[in-house]
C-alpha positions as CSV (number, residue, x, y, z in Angstrom):
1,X,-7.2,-2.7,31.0
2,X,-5.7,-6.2,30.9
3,X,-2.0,-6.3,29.4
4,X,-2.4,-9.6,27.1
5,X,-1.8,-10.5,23.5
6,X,-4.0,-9.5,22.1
7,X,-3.8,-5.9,23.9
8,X,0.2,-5.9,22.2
9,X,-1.6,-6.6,18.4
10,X,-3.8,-4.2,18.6
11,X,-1.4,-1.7,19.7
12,X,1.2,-2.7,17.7
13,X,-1.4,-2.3,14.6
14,X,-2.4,0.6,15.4
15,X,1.3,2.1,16.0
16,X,2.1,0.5,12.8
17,X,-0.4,2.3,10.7
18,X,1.0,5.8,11.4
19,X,4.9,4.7,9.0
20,X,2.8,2.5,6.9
21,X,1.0,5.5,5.8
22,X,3.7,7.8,5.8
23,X,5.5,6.0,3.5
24,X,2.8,5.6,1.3
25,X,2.2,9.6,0.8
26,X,5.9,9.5,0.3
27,X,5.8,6.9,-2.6
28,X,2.8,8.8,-3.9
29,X,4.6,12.2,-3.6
30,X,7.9,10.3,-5.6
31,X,5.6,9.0,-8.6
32,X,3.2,12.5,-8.8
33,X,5.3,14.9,-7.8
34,X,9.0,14.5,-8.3
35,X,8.3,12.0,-11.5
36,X,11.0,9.8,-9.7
37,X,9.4,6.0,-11.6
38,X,12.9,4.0,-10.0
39,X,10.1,2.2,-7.6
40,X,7.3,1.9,-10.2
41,X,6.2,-2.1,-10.4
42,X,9.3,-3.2,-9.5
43,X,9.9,-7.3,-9.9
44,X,13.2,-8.9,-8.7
45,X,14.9,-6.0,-8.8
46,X,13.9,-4.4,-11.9
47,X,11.6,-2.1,-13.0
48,X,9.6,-2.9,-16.4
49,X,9.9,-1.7,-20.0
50,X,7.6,1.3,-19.4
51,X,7.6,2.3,-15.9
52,X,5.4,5.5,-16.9
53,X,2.7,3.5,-18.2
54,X,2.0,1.9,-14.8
55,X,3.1,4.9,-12.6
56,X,-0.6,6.5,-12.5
57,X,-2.0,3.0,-10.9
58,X,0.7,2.5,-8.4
59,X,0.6,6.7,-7.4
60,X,-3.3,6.7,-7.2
61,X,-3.2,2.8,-5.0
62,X,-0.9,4.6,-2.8
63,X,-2.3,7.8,-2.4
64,X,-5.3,5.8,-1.7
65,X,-4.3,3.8,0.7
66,X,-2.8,6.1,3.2
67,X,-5.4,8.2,2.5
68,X,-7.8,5.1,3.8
69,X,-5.3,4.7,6.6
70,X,-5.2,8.4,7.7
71,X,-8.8,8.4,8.3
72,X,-8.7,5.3,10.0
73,X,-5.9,6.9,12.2
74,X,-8.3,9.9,12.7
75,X,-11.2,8.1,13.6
76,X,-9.6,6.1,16.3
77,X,-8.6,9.2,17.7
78,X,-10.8,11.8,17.6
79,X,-14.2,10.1,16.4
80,X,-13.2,7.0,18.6
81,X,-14.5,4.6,15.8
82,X,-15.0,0.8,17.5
83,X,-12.6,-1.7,17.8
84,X,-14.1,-4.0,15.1
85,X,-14.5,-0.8,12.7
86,X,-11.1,0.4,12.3
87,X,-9.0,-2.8,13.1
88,X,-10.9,-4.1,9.8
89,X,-10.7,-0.7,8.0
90,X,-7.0,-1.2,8.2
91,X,-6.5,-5.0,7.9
92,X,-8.6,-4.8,5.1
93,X,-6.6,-1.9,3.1
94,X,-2.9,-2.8,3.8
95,X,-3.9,-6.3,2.3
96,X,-5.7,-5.2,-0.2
97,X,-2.9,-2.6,-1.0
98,X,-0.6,-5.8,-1.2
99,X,-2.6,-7.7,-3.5
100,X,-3.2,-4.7,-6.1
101,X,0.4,-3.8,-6.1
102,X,0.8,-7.8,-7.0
103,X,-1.9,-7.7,-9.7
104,X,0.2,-4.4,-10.8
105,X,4.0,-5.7,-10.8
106,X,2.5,-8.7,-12.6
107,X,1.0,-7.3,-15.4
108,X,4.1,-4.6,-15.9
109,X,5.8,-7.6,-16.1
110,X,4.3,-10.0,-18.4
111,X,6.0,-12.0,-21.1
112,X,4.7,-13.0,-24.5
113,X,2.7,-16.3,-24.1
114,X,3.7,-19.3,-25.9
115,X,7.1,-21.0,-26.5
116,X,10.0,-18.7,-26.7
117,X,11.7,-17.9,-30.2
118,X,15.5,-17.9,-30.9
């Protein structure tokens, strides 16, 4: 085996995946378990009007996602799953963990449309 760039990414992704998920069963654990909603959609440094509305979507998107990644961890080593297979299988959910927990924050977040009232 070569020692090149793209060698270090793959490592490094695959290193990476192991805190990313552990620290998604431990925001999962917060919101299900321990009813903790302080990190619930938060937006600039503040949480929204009604944190317990949107705490079941950001548990089950978390709980999802290192569930996704744990398997992916597991197939690499034990099922040795390709390359290709589980570099994609994880690109694929930490971005599309990212983007949901946009689409989330946004929407606990929104404002009336329209021109403000004094």
């Amino acid at each position: 085996m070569v020692f090149d760039i793209s060698t270090a990414l793959t490592w490094i992704l695959f290193l990476a995946m192991f805190p990313i998920a552990f620290y998604w069963y431990r925001h999962a654990w917060r919101i299900f378990m321990k009813k903790d909603l302080s990190d619930v959609a938060v937006k600039g440094g503040k949480s929204p009007q009604n944190p317990k509305k949107f705490a079941p979507f950001v548990g089950i998107l978390n709980l999802l996602g290192a569930l996704i990644l744990t398997y992916d961890i597991i197939g690499v080593v034990v099922m040795g799953l390709p390359y290709e297979t589980w570099s994609a299988i994880a690109g694929s959910t930490i971005w599309m963990k990212i983007i949901f927990d946009f689409i989330i924050r946004r929407h606990a977040h929104m404002e009336p449309w329209g021109r403000k009232k004094k």
